[in-house]
Structures are given as C-alpha cells and as structure tokens.
OpenMM code with the backbone's topology and positions (N, CA, C; nanometers):
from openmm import Vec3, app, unit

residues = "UNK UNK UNK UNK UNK UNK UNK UNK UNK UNK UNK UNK UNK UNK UNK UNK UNK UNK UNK UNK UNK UNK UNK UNK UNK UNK UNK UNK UNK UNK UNK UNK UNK UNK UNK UNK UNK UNK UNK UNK UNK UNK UNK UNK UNK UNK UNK UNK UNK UNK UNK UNK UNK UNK UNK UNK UNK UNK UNK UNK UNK UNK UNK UNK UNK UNK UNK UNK UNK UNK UNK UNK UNK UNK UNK UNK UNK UNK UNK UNK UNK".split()
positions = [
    Vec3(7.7778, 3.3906, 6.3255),
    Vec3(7.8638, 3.4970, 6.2793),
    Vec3(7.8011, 3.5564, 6.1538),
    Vec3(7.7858, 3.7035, 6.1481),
    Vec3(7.7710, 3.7464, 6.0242),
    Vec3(7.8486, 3.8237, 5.9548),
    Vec3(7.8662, 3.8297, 5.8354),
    Vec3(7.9739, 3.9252, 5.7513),
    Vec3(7.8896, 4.0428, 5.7030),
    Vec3(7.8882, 4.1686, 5.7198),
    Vec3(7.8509, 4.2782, 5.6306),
    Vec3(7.9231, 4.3487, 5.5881),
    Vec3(7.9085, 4.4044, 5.4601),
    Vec3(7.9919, 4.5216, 5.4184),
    Vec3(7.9038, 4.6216, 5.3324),
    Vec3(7.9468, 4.7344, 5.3340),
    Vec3(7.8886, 4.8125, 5.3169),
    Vec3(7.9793, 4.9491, 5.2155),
    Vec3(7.9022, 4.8965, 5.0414),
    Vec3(8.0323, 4.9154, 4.9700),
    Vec3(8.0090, 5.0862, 4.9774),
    Vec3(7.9363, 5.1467, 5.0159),
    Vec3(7.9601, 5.3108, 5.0375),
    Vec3(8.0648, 5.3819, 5.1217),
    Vec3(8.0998, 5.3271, 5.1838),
    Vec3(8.2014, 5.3719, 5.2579),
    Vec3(8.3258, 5.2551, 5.3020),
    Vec3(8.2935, 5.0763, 5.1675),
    Vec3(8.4305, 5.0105, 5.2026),
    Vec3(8.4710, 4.9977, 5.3410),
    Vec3(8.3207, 4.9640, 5.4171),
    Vec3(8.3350, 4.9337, 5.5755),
    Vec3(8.2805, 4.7688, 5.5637),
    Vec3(8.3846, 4.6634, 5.6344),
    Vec3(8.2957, 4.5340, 5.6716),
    Vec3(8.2848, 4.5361, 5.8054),
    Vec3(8.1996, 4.4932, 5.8197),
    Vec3(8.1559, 4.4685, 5.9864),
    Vec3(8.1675, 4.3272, 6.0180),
    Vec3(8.2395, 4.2232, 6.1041),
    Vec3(8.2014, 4.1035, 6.1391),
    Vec3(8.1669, 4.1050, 6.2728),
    Vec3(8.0229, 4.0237, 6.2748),
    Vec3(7.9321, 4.0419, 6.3880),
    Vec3(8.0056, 3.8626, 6.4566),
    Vec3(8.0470, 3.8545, 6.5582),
    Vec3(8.0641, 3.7294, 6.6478),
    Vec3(7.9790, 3.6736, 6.7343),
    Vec3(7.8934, 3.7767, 6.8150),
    Vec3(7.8008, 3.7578, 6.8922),
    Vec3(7.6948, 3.8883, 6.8592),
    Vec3(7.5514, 3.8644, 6.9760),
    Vec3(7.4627, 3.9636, 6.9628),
    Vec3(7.4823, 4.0035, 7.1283),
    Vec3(7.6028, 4.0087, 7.1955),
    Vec3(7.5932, 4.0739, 7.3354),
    Vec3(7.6535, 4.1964, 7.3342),
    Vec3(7.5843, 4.3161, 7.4102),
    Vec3(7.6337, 4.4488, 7.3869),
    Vec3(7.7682, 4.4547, 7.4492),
    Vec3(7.7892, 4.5522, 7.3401),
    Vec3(7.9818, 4.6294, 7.3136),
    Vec3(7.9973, 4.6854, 7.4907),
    Vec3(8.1034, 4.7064, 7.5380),
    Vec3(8.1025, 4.7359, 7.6279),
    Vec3(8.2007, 4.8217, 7.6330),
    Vec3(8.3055, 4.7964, 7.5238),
    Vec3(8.4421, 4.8877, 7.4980),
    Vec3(8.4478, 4.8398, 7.3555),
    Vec3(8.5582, 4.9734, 7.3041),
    Vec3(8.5649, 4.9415, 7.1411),
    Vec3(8.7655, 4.9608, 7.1824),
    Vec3(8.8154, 4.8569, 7.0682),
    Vec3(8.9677, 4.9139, 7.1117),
    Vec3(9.0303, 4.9374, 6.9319),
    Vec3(9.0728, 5.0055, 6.9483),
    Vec3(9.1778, 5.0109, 6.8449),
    Vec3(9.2579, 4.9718, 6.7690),
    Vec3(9.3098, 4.8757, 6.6970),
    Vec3(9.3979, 4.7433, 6.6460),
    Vec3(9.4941, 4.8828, 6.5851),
    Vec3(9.4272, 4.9400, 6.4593),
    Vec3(9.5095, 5.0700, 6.4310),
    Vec3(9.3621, 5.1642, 6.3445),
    Vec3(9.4537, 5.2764, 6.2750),
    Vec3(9.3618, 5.3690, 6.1825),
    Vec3(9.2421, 5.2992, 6.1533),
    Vec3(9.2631, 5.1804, 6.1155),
    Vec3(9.1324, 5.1231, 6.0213),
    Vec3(9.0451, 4.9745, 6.0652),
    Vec3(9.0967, 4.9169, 6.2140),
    Vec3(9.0162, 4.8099, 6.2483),
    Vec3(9.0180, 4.8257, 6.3733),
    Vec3(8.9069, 4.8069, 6.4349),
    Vec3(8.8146, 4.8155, 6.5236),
    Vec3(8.7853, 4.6922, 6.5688),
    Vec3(8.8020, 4.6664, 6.7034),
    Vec3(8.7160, 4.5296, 6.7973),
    Vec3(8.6426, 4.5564, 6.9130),
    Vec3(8.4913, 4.5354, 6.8935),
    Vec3(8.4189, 4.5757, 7.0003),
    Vec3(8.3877, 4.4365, 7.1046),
    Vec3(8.4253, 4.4815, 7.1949),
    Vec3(8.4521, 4.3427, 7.4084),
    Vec3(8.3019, 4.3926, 7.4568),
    Vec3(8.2643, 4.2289, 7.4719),
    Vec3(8.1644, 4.2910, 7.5576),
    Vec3(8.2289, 4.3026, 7.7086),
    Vec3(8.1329, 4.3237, 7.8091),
    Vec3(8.2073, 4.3552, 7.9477),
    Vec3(8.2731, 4.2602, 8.0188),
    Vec3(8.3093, 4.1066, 7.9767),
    Vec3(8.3503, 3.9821, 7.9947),
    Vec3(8.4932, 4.0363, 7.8843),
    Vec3(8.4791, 4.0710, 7.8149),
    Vec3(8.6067, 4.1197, 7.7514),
    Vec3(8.6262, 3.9668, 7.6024),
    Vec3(8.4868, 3.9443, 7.5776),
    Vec3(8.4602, 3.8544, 7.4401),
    Vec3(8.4534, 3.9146, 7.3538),
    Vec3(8.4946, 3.8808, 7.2378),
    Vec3(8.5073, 3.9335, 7.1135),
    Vec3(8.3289, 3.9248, 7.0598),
    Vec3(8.2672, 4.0592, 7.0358),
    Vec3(8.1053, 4.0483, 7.0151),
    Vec3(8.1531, 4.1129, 6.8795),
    Vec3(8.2684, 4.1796, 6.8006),
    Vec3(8.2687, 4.2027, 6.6474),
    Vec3(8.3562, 4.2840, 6.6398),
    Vec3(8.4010, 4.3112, 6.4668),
    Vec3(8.5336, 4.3786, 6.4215),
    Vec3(8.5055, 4.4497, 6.3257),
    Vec3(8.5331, 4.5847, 6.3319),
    Vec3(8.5106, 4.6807, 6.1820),
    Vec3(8.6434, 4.6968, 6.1326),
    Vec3(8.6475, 4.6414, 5.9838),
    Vec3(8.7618, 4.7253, 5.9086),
    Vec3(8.7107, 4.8247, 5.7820),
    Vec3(8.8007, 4.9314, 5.8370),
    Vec3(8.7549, 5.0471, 5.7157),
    Vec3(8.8621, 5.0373, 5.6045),
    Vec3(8.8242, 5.0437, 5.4608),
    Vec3(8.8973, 5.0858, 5.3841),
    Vec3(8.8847, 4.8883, 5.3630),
    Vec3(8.8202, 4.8152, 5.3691),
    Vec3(8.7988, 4.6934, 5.3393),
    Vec3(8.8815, 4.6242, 5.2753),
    Vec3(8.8613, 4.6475, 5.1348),
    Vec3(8.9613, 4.5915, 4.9797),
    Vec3(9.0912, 4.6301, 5.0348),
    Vec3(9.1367, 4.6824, 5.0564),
    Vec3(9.2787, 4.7222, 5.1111),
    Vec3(9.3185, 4.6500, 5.2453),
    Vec3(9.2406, 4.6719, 5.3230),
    Vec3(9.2840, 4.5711, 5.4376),
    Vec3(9.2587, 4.4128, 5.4395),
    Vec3(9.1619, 4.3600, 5.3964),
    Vec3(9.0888, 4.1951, 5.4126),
    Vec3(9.1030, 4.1241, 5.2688),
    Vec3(9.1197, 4.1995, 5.2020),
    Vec3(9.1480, 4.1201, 5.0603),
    Vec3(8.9941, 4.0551, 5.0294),
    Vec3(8.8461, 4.1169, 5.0613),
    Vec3(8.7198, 4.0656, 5.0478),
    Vec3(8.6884, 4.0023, 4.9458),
    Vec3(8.6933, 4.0515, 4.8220),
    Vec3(8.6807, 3.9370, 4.7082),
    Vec3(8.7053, 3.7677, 4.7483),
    Vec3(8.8244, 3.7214, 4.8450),
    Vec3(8.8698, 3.6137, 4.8106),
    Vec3(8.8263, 3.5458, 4.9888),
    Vec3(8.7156, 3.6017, 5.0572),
    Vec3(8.6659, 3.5769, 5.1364),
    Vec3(8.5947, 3.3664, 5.1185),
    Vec3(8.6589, 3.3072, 5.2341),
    Vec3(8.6486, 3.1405, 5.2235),
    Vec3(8.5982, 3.1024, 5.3730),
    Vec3(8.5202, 2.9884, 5.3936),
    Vec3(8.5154, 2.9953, 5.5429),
    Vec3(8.5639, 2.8468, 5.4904),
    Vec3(8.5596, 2.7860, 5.6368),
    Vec3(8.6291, 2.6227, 5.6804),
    Vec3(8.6072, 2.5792, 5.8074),
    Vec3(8.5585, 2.5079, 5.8133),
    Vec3(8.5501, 2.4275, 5.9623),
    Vec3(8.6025, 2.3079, 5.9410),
    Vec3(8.7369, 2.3247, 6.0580),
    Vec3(8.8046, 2.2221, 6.0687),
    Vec3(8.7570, 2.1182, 6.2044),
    Vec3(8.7259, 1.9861, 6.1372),
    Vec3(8.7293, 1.9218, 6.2540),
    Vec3(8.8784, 1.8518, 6.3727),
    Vec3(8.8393, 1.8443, 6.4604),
    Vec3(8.9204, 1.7896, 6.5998),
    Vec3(9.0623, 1.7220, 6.5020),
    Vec3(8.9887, 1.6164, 6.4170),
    Vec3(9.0585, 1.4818, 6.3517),
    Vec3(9.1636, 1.5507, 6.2392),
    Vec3(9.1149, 1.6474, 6.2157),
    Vec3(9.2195, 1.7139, 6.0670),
    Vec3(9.2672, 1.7768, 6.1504),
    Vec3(9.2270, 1.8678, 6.2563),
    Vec3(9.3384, 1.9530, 6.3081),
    Vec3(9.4271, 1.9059, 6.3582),
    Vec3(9.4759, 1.8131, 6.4252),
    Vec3(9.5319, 1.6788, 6.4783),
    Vec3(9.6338, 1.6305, 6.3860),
    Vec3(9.5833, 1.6069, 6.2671),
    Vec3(9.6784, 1.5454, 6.1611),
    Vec3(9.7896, 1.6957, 6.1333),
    Vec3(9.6724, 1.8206, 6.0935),
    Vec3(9.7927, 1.9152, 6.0396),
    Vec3(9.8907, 1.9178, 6.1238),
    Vec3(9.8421, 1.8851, 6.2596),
    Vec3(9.9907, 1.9952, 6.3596),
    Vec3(10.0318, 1.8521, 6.4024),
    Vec3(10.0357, 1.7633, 6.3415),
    Vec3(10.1549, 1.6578, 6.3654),
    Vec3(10.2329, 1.6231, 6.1837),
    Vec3(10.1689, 1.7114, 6.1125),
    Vec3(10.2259, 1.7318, 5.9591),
    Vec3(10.1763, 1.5608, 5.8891),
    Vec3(10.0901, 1.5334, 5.9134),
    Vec3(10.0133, 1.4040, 5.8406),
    Vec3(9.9726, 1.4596, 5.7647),
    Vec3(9.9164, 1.5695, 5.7200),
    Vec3(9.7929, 1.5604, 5.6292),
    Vec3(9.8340, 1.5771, 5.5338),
    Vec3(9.8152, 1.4990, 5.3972),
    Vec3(9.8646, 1.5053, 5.2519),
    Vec3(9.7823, 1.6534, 5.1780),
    Vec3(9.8220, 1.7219, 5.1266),
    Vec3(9.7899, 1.7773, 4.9945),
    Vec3(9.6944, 1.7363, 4.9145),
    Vec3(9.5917, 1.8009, 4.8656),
    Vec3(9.4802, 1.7187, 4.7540),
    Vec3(9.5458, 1.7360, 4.6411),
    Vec3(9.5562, 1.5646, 4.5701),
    Vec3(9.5832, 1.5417, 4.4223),
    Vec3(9.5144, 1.6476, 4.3202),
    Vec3(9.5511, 1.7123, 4.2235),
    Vec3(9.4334, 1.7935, 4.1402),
    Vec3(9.3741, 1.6826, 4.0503),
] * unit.nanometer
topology = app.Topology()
chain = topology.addChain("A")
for resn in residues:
    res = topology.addResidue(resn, chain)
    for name in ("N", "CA", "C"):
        topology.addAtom(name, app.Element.getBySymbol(name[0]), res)
C-alpha cells in the first residue's frame, strides 16, 4: 500500500494494489474509489485532504489474529501510562 499526497491541490491518493482501474465510483464530491474489473479495491482519492482524513494524525497498525480475538470478546486491557 502506498500513501501520496500532493499538497498543491490537498489531493491524497491511497494506492492498494498495482492492477488497472477498471471503473472509478463516487463515495461523494470529494472521494473517489477506483475497482479493478474483479471489482477489488486497486485505490482511493480524497480531495480537499485536511478536511476530509484528518492527515496530520495519519497511524498504521497491524493487528494480529490473537489481539483481534481478545478485542471482540472485550479481554484486552488498556495500556498502563
């Protein structure tokens, strides 16, 4: 996956795959999801960025099998500060 943005025009692009677009659909005015012809998510444009995605406060996370498991049975404690 890649993240671009492109602060001239406050466009991010997230790339999911490298298989060509086949259709682009509409979410609304300002985000964009391009299907490839399997109808997979290959990427998403939002315009007007800072306003829509809140980018500054951009975090990734990979959750494994074992934590996801705990959250959705409500085990998982809170980290002490």
């Amino acid at each position: 996956m890649k993240i671009k943005y492109f602060s001239d025009t406050d466009t991010a692009l997230v790339e999911f795959s490298d298989h060509k677009v086949a259709v682009t659909n509409e979410i609304n005015e300002n985000i964009y999801i391009d299907l490839d012809s399997s109808g997979n998510l290959v990427a998403m444009t939002i315009e007007h960025a800072h306003k829509q995605a809140s980018l500054p406060s951009l975090s990734y996370e990979q959750i494994e099998p074992k934590r996801l498991k705990e959250r959705s049975s409500g085990r998982l404690k809170a980290p002490r500060p």
